[in-house]
Phi, psi and omega in degrees: 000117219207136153261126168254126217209093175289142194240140157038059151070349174270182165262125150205160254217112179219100201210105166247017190253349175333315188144176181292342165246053176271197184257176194223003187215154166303143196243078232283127163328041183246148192281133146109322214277147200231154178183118219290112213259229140299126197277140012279335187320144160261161198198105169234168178229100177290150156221120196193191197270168180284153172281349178254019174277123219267327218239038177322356166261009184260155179219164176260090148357106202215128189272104168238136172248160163228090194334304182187154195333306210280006183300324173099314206250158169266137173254105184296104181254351159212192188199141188211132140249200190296333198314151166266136179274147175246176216284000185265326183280324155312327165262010156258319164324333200249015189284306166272336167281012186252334193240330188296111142343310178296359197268164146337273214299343197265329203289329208223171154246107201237123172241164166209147213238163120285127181249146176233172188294200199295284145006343183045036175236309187268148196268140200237302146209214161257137154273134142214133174270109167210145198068236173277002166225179211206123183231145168219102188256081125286145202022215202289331194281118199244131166227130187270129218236322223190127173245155187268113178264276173251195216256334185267359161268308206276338182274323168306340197257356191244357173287311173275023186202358183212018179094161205260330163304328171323312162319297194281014178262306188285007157278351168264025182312153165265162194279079170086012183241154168289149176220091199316125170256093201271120162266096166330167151095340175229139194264144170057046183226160175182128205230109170265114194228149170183130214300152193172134187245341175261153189313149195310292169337273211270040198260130166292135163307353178262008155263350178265000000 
């Protein structure tokens, strides 16, 4: 799920809510083209076929990072195409990452933050939360700043470090389901929250 946005007449591929390796900028559609994600990260967008397409003339967009120059391998993290979706399709896609136990979005609690420089313009690095720790990464340097005990550690770690509406998003948790909270007022934030009365450690995924 992707927003595409003509800029000049151009494609161009705008999903800053992706993750600590999405892009941070409108990204223009041309096979092939490179661009700096949180420095040191790199970010390109190729178009071609997939390895599990039985059909080798059909193609994709397929959205890749590289931690940083000296990393060596590029990693292919989704593939999207130009087709458009209508709200009906969105609601069977967000169907299962909202409700399946195998999904990503039901297992974890993950926010993330973009810091950006003095200038407030260029992204310098990430705040993130996820599970049970609090991470703070510039250019290469990761440092874990807050460890997660409970759940009650964890609302507090999203107040102090990503603002006091996060609280008040987690007092509206759904009763055993995850529940996307997009929180105004700070840019580049999205807070996956989801109701649990036992401590963080000892929770299963067959419990979310």
């Amino acid at each position: 799920m992707v927003n595409l946005v003509t800029i000049d007449g151009e494609k161009h591929l705008v999903d800053v809510a992706f993750g600590s390796t999405g892009s941070t900028q409108p990204v223009p559609l041309r096979d092939g083209h490179e661009f700096t994600c949180v420095a040191p990260a790199r970010g390109r967008v190729r178009y071609q076929a997939l390895d599990g397409h039985t059909d080798k003339s059909q193609r994709l967009w397929v959205y890749a990072t590289l931690e940083s120059p000296e990393a060596g391998e590029w990693v292919d993290r989704y593939a999207f195409t130009e087709i458009e979706f209508l709200p009906a399709d969105y609601e069977v896609m967000n169907l299962r990452t909202s409700t399946s136990p195998r999904s990503f979005f039901v297992q974890n609690v993950t926010c993330m933050w973009t810091v950006l420089d003095e200038g407030g313009e260029t992204p310098v690095g990430l705040v993130i939360l996820h599970r049970d720790m609090v991470k703070k990464r510039i250019g290469e340097a990761t440092e874990i700043v807050q460890q997660l005990k409970t759940e009650e550690d964890r609302v507090g770690a999203l107040e102090k470090w990503f603002g006091d509406q996060a609280e008040r998003a987690g007092e509206e948790r759904d009763q055993g389901v995850g529940k996307r909270v997009e929180v105004y007022g700070r840019p580049c934030l999205s807070v996956l929250l989801e109701a649990a009365d036992r401590p963080i450690e000892n929770r299963t995924a067959e419990e979310y």
